[in-house]
VEXDO-96254 format. One record per residue: residue in three letters; z, x, y of N, C-alpha, C in turn. Coordinates in steps of 0.1 Angstrom, whole numbers, padded with zeros to 4 digits, always signed. Layout:
BEGIN
ALAZXYZXYZXY ...
# end
This chain:
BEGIN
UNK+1041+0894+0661+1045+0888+0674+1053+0899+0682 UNK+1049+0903+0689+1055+0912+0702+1067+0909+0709 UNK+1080+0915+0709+1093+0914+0710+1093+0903+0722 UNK+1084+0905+0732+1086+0901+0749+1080+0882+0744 UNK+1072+0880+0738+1069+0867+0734+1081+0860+0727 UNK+1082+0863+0715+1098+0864+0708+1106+0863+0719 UNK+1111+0867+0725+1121+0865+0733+1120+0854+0739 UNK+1110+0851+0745+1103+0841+0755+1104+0827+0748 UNK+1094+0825+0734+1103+0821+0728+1115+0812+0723 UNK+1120+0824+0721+1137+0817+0717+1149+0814+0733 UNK+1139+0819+0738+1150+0819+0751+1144+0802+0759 UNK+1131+0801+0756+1128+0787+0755+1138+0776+0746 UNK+1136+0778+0736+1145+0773+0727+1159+0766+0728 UNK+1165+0775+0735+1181+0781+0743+1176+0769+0759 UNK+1166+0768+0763+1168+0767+0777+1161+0746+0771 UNK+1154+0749+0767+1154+0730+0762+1164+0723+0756 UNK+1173+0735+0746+1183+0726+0742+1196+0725+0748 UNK+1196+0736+0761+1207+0735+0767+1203+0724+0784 UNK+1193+0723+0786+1188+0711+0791+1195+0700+0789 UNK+1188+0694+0775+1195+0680+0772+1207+0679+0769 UNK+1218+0692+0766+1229+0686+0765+1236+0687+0785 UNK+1231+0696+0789+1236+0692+0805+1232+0680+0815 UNK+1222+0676+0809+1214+0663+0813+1223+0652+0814 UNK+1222+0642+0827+1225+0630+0826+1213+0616+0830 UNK+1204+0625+0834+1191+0618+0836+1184+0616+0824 UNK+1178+0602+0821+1167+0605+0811+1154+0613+0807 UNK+1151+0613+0824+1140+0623+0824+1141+0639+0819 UNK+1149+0644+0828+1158+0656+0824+1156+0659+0811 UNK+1169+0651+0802+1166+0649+0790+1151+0653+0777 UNK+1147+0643+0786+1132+0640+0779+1125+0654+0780 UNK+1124+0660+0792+1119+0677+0796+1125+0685+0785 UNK+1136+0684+0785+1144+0696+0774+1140+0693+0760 UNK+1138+0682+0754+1134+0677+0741+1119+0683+0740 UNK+1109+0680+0748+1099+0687+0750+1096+0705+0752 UNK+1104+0713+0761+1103+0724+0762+1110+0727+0745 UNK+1115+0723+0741+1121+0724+0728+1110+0728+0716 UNK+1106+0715+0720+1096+0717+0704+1086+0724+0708 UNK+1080+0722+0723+1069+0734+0723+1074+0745+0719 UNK+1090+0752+0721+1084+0765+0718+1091+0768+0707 UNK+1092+0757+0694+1094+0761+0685+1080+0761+0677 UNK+1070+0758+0685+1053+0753+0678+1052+0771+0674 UNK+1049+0775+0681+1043+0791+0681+1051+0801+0670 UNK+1061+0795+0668+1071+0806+0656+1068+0799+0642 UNK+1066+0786+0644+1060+0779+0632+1050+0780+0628 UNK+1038+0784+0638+1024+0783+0632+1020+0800+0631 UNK+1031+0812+0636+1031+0823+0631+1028+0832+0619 UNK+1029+0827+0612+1022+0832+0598+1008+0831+0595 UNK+1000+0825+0602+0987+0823+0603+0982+0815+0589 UNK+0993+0814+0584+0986+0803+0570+0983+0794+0569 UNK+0970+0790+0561+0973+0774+0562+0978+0759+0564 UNK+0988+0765+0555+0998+0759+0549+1010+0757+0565 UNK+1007+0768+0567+1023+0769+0583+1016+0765+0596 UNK+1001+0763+0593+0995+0758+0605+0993+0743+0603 UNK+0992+0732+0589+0991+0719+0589+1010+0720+0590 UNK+1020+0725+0584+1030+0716+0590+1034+0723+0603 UNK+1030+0729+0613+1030+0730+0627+1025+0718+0632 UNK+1016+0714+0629+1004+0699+0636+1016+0688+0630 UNK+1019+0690+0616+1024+0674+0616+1033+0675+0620 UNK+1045+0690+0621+1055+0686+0635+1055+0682+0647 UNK+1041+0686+0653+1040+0687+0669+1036+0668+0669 UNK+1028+0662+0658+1024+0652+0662+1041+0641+0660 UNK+1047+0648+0648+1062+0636+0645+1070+0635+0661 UNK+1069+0648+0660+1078+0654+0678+1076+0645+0689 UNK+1063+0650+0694+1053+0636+0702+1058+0625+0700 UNK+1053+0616+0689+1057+0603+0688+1068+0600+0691 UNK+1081+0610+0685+1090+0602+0689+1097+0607+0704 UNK+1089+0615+0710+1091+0619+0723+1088+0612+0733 UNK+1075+0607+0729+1069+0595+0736+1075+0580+0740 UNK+1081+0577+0726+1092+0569+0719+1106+0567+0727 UNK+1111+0577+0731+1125+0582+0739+1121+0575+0750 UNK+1109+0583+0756+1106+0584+0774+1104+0566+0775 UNK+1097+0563+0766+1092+0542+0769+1104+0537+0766 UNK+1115+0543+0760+1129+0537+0756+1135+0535+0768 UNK+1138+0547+0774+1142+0548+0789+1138+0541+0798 UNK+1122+0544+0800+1115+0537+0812+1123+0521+0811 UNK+1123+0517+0797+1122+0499+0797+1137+0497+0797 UNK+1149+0506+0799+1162+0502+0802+1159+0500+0817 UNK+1156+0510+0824+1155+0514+0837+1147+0501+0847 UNK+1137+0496+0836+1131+0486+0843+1144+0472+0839 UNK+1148+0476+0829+1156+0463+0825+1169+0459+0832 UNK+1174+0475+0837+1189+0473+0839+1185+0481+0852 UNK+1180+0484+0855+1178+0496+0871+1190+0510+0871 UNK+1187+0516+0858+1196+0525+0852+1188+0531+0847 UNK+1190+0552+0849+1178+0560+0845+1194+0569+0835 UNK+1206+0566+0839+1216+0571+0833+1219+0573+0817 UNK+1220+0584+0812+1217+0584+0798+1233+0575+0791 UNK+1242+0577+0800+1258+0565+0793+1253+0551+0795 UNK+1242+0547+0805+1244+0533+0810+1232+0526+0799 UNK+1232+0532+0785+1220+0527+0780+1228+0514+0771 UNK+1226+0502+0780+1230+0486+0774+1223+0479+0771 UNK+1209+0480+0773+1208+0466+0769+1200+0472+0754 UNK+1201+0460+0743+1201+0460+0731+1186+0465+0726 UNK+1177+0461+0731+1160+0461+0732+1157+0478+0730 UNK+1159+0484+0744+1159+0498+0745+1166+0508+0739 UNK+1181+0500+0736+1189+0509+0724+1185+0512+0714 UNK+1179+0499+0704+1177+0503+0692+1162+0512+0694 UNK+1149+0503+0697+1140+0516+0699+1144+0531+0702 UNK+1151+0532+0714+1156+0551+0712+1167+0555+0702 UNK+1176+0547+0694+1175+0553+0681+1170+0554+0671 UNK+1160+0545+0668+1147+0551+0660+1140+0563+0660 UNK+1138+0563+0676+1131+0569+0681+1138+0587+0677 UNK+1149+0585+0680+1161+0600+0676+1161+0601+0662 UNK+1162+0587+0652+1164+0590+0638+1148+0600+0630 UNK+1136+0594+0637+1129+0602+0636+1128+0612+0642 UNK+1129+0619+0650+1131+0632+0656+1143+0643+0645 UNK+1156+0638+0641+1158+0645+0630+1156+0648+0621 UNK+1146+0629+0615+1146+0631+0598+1155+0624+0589 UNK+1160+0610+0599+1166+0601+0589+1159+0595+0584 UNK+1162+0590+0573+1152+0580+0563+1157+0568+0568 UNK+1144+0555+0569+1138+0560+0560+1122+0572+0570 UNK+1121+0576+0581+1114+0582+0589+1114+0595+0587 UNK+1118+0601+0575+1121+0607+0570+1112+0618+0563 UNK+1100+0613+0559+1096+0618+0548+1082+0631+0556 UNK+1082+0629+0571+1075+0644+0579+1088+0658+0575 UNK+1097+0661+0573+1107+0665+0571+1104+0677+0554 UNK+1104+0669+0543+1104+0681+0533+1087+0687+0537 UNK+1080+0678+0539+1059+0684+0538+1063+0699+0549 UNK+1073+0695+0564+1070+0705+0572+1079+0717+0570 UNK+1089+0711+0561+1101+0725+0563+1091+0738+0544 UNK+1085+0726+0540+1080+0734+0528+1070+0746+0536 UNK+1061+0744+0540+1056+0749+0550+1054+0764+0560 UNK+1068+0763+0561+1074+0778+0572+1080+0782+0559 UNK+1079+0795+0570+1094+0807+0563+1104+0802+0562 UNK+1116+0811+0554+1128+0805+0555+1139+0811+0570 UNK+1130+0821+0578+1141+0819+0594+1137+0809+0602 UNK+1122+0803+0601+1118+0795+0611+1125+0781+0603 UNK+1127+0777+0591+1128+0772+0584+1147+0767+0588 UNK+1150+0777+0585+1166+0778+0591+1167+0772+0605 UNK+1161+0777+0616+1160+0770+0628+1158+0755+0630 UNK+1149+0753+0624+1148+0735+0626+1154+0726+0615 UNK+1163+0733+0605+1172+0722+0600+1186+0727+0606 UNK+1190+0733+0617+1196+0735+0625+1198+0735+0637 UNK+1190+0745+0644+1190+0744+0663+1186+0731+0668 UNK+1176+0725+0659+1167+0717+0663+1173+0704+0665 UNK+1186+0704+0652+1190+0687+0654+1203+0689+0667 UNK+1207+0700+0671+1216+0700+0684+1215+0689+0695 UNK+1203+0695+0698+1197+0682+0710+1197+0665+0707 UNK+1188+0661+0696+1192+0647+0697+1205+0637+0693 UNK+1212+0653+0684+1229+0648+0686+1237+0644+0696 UNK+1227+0653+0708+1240+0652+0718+1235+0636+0727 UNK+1225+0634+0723+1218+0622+0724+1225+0611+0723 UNK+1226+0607+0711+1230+0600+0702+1245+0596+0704 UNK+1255+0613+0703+1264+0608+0710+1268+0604+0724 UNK+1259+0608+0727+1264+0600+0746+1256+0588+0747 UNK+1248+0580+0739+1249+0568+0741+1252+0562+0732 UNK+1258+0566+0721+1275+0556+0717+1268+0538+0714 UNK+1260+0539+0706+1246+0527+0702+1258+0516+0699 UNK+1256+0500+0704+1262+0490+0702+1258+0485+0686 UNK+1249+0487+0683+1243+0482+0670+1249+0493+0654 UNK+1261+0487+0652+1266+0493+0638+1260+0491+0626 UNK+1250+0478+0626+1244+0473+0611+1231+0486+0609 UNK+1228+0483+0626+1212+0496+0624+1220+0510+0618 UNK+1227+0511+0624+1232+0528+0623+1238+0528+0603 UNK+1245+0517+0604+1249+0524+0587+1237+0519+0577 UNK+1227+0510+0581+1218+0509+0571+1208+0525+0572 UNK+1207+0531+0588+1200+0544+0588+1209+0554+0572 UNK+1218+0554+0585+1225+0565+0566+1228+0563+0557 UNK+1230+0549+0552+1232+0548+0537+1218+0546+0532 UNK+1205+0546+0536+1194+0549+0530+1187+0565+0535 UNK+1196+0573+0544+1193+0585+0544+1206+0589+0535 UNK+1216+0589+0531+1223+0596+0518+1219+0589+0510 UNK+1214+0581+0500+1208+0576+0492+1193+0583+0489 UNK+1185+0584+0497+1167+0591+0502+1175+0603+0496 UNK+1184+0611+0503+1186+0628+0505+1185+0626+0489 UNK+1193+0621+0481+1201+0624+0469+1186+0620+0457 UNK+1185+0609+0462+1171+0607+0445+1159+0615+0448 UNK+1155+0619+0465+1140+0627+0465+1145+0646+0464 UNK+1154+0648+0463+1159+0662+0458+1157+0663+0441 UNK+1161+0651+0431+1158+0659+0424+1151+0659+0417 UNK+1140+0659+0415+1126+0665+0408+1121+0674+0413 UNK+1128+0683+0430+1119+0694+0430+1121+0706+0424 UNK+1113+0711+0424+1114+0727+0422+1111+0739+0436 UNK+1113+0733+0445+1107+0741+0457+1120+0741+0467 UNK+1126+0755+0465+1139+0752+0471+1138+0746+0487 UNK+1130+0750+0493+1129+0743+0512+1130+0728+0508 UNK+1120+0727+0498+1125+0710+0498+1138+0702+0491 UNK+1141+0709+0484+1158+0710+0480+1163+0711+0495 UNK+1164+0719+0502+1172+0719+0513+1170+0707+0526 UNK+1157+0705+0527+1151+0695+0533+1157+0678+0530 UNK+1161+0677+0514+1165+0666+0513+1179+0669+0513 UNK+1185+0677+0509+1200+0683+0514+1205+0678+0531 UNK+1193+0679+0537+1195+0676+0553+1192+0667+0559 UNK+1189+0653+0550+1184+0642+0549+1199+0632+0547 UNK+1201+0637+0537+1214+0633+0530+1225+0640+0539 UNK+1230+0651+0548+1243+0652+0552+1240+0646+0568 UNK+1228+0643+0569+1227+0632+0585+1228+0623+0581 UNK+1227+0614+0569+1234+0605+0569+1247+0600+0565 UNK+1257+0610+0562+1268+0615+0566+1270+0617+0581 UNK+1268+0622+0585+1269+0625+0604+1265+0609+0610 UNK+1256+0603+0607+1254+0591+0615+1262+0579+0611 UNK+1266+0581+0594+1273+0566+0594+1288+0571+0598 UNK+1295+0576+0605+1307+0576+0610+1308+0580+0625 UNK+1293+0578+0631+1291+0584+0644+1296+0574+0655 UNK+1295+0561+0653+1302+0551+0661+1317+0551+0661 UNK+1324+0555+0648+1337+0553+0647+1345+0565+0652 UNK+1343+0579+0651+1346+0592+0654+1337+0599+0659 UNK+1330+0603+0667+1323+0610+0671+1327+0625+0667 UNK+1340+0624+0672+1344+0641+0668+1344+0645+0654 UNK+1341+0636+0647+1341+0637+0633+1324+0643+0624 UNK+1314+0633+0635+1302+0638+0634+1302+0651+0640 UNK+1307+0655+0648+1307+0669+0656+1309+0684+0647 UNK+1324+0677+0636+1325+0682+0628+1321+0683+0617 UNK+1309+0675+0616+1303+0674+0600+1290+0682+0602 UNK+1288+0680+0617+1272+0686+0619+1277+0701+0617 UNK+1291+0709+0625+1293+0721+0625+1298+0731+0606 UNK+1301+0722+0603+1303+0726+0590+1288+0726+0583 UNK+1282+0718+0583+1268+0717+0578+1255+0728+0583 UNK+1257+0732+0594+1252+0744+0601+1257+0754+0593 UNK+1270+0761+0592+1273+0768+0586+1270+0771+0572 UNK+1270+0758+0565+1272+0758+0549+1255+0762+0547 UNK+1246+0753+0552+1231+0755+0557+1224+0772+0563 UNK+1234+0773+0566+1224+0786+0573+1230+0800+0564 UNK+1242+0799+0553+1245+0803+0543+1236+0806+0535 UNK+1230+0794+0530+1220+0790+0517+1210+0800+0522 UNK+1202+0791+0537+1190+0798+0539+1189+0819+0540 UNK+1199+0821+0546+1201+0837+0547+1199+0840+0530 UNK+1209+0839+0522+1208+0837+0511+1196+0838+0500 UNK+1184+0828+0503+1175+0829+0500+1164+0836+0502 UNK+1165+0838+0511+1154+0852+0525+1164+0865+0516 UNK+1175+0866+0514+1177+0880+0511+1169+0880+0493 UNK+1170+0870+0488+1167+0872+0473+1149+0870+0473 UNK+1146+0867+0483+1133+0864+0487+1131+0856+0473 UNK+1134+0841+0475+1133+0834+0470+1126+0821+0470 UNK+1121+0814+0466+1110+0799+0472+1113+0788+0467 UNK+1113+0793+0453+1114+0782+0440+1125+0786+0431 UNK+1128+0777+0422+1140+0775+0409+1138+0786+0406 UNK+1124+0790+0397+1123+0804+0390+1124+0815+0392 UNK+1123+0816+0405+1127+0830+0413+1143+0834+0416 UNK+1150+0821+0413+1168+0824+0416+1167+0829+0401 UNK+1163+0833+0393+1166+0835+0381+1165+0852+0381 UNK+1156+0857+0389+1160+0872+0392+1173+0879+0400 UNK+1183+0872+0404+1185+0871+0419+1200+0884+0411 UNK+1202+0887+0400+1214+0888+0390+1212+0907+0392 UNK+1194+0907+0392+1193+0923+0393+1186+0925+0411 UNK+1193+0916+0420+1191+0922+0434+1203+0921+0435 UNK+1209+0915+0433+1227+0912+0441+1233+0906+0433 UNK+1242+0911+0423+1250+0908+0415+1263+0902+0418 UNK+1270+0908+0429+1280+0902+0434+1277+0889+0445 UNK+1270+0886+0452+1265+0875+0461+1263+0867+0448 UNK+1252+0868+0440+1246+0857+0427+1262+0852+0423 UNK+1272+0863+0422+1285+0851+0415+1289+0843+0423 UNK+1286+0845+0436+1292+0836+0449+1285+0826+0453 UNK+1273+0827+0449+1264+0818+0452+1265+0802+0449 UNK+1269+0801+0437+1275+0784+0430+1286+0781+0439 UNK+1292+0789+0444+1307+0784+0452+1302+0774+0470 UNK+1287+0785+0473+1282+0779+0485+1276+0768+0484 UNK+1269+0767+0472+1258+0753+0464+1268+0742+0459 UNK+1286+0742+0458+1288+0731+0454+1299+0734+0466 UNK+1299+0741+0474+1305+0734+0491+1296+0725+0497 UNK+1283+0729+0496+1272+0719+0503+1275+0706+0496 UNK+1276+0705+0481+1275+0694+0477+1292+0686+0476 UNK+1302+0693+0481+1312+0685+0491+1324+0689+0476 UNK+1325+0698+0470+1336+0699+0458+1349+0705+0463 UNK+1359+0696+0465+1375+0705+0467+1376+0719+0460 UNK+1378+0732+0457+1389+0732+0477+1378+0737+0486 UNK+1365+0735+0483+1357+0742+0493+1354+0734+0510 UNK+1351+0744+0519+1347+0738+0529+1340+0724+0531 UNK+1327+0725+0522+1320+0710+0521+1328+0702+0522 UNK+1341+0702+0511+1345+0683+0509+1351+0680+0521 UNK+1354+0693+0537+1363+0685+0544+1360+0673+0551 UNK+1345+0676+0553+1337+0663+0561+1337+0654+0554 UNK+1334+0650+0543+1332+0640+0532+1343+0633+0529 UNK+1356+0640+0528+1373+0634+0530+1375+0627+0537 UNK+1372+0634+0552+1376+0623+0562+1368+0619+0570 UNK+1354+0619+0568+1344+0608+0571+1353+0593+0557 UNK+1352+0596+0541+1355+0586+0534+1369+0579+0542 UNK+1377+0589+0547+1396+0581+0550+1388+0573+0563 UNK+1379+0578+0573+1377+0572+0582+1371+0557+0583 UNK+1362+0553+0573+1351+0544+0568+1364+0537+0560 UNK+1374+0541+0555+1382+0531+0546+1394+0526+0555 UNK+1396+0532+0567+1406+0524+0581+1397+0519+0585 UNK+1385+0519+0591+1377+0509+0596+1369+0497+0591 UNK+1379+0495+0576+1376+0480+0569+1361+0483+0559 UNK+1357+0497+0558+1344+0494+0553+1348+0501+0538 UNK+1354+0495+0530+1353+0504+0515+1344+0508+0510 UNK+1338+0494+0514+1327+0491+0503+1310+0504+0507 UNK+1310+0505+0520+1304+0514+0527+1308+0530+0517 UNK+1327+0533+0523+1327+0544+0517+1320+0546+0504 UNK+1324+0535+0489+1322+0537+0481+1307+0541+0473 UNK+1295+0534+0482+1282+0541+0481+1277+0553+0485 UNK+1284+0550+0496+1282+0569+0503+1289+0583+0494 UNK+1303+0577+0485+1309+0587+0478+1295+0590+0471 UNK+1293+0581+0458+1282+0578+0449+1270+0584+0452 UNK+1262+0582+0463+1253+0588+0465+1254+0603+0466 UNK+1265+0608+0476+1267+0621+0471+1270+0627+0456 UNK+1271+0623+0449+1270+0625+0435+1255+0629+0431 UNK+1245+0624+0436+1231+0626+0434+1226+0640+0441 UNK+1234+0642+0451+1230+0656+0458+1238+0667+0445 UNK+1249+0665+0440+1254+0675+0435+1249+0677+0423 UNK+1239+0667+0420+1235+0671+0412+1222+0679+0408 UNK+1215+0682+0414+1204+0696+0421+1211+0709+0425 UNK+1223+0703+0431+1235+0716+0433+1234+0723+0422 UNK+1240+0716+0413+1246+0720+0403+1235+0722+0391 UNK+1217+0720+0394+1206+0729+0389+1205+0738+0394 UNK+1209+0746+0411+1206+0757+0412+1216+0765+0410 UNK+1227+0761+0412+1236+0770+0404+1236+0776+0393 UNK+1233+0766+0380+1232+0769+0368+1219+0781+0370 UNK+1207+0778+0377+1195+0788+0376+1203+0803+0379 UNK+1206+0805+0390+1214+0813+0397+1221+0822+0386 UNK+1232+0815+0379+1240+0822+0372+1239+0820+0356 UNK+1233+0811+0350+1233+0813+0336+1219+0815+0329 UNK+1210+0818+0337+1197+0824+0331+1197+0837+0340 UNK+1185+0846+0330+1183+0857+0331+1165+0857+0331 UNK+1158+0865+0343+1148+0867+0338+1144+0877+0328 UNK+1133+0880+0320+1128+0886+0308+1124+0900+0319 UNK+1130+0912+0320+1127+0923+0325+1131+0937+0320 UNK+1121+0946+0325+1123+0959+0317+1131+0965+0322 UNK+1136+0979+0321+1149+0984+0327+1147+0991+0340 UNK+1135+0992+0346+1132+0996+0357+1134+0984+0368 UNK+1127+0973+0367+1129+0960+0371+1148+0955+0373 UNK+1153+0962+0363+1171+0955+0368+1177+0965+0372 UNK+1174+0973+0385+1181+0980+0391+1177+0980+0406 UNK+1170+0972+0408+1173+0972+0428+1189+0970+0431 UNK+1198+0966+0428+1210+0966+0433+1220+0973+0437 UNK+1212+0989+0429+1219+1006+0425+1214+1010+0439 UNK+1201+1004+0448+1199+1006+0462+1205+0996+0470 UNK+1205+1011+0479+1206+1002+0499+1198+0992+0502 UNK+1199+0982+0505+1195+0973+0513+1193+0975+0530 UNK+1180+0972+0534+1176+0976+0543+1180+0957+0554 UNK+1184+0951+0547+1182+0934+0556+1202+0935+0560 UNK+1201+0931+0571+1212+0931+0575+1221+0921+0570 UNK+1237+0924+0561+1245+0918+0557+1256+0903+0562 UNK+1258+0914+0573+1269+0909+0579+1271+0892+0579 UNK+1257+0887+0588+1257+0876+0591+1259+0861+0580 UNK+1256+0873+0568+1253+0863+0553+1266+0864+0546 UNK+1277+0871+0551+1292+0877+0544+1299+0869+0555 UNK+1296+0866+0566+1307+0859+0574+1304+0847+0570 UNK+1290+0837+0572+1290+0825+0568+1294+0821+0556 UNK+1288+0830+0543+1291+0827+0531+1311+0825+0534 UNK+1317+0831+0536+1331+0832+0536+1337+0820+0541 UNK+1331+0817+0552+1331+0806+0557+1329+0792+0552 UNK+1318+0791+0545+1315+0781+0536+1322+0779+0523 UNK+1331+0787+0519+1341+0789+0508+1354+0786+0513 UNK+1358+0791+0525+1371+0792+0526+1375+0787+0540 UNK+1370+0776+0544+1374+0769+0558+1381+0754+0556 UNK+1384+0755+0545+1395+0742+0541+1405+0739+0545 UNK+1410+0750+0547+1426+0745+0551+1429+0747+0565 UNK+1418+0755+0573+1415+0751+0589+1412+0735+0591 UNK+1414+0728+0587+1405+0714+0584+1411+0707+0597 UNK+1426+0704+0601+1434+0701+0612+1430+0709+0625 UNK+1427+0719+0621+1428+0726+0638+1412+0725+0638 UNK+1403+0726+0632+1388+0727+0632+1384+0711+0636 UNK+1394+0694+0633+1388+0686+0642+1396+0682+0648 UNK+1407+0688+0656+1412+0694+0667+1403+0698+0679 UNK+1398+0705+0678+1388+0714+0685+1377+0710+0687 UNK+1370+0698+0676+1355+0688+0680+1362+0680+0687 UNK+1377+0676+0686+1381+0661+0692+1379+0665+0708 UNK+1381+0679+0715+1383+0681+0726+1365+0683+0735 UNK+1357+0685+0724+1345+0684+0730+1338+0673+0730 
# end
């Protein structure tokens, strides 16, 4: 792909998702969600493979639907209430359809299951993009219309952290490991989205980070599946020991970054009368950490069977650029005790 397309592009990308969050029209809106996924179609079906061209189609068709979904949500407030305003969405009818409509567009369960087929699919930078850039926009959705319906919203995520946690572990194909990883921390983000917003703000931004760690991570070890972290000891010896610290921040373990969302989403869910809420959502994360804590083990306490030419790539330079995978990794380790000033700073946005 030729730099000037690439650009085009991603600067597409940048210009749909910065659309819907400036948007106060639904139409507007609806434009930016669309310029969005078109021009993430073309970097997905890039590889010319099979495989990256059927999950380009079943994104472009999940996309659609629930794009389509959005726009009839709106029209029938607008006819309902004579409101095209994305805050003035009241009446009950058209709310819950356009949260459906968004829960599918992310990949909550149970709407969930276009999500591991298409992220298996791509690379892992296009791959990194849409369990990231991509969920920006219907967040900002979601939080500005502030849904009256609390039973829909916590049954969405206690059966997407429940979904994330039991369809992770039988795989062996890390994208789908990650895929239900991001199944399971939106439903974290959505069941405390009514009560804090700035809390979801902060769970999605820690989750970006801890997320786009992993993925860099794995693109450097050029990695796909379980078996292949098992080389990872004679590319990068020092990253491979740090690696379990990033794999059980995702899965929320004190003192790492992970647990801060999971702390005080739990303290928040337990002043808002819901224990009983907290105490499944704890539990089900227990199910995520535990695939965690398979790839870590792969990572660090097996060894592939190799000759002595084979365990020395790490005595060379590395030609992939570092940086970005040493700041977030660090980040993902050691953003704990920013925890105050970091939802400080979502409270203000």
């Amino acid at each position: 792909m030729s730099p000037f397309i690439l650009f085009t592009l991603l600067f597409g990308l940048g210009l749909g998702t910065m659309m819907t969050f400036l948007s106060s029209h639904w139409f507007l809106a609806w434009m930016g969600l669309e310029i969005n996924t078109l021009a993430i179609l073309p970097l997905m079906a890039q590889p010319h493979h099979p495989r990256a061209v059927e999950a380009t189609t079943k994104y472009f068709l999940t996309q659609a639907t629930a794009a389509a979904t959005i726009l009839f949500a709106s029209t029938t407030n607008a006819w309902l209430t004579g409101q095209w305003d994305i805050m003035q969405m009241t009446h009950p009818l058209p709310t819950t359809i356009l949260l459906l409509a968004l829960a599918l567009k992310i990949g909550l369960a149970p709407l969930h299951s276009w999500l591991p087929e298409v992220l298996q699919g791509l690379d892992l930078t296009t791959g990194l993009i849409l369990s990231t850039w991509q969920k920006l926009a219907p967040f900002a959705l979601l939080l500005q219309v502030q849904p009256d319906n609390p039973p829909l919203m916590i049954l969405l995520a206690l059966t997407s952290t429940l979904v994330g946690g039991w369809g992770g572990l039988n795989q062996t194909q890390l994208r789908k490991i990650l895929a239900y990883s991001s199944i399971a921390h939106l439903g974290w983000m959505v069941l405390v989205l009514q009560f804090s917003p700035s809390l979801t703000l902060l769970t999605l931004l820690i989750y970006i980070i801890m997320t786009s760690s992993l993925f860099i991570l794995f693109k450097f070890n050029k990695s796909t599946n379980i078996n292949t972290l098992a080389t990872s000891w004679n590319k990068a010896p020092t990253l491979t020991s740090l690696s379990p610290l990033l794999l059980l921040s995702l899965g929320g373990l004190p003192p790492l970054t992970g647990f801060m969302p999971k702390w005080l989403i739990l303290q928040e869910l337990t002043k808002q009368g819901l224990p009983l809420i907290a105490t499944l959502a704890a539990l089900a994360a227990l199910l995520s950490l535990y695939y965690y804590l398979r790839l870590s083990y792969t990572l660090t306490l097996t060894l592939s069977p190799n000759n002595l030419t084979a365990t020395t790539p790490w005595r060379l330079t590395t030609l992939q650029p570092t940086l970005p995978l040493s700041v977030l990794a660090t980040s993902t380790i050691l953003l704990l005790p920013l925890a105050p000033s970091t939802l400080m700073l979502c409270s203000f946005w």
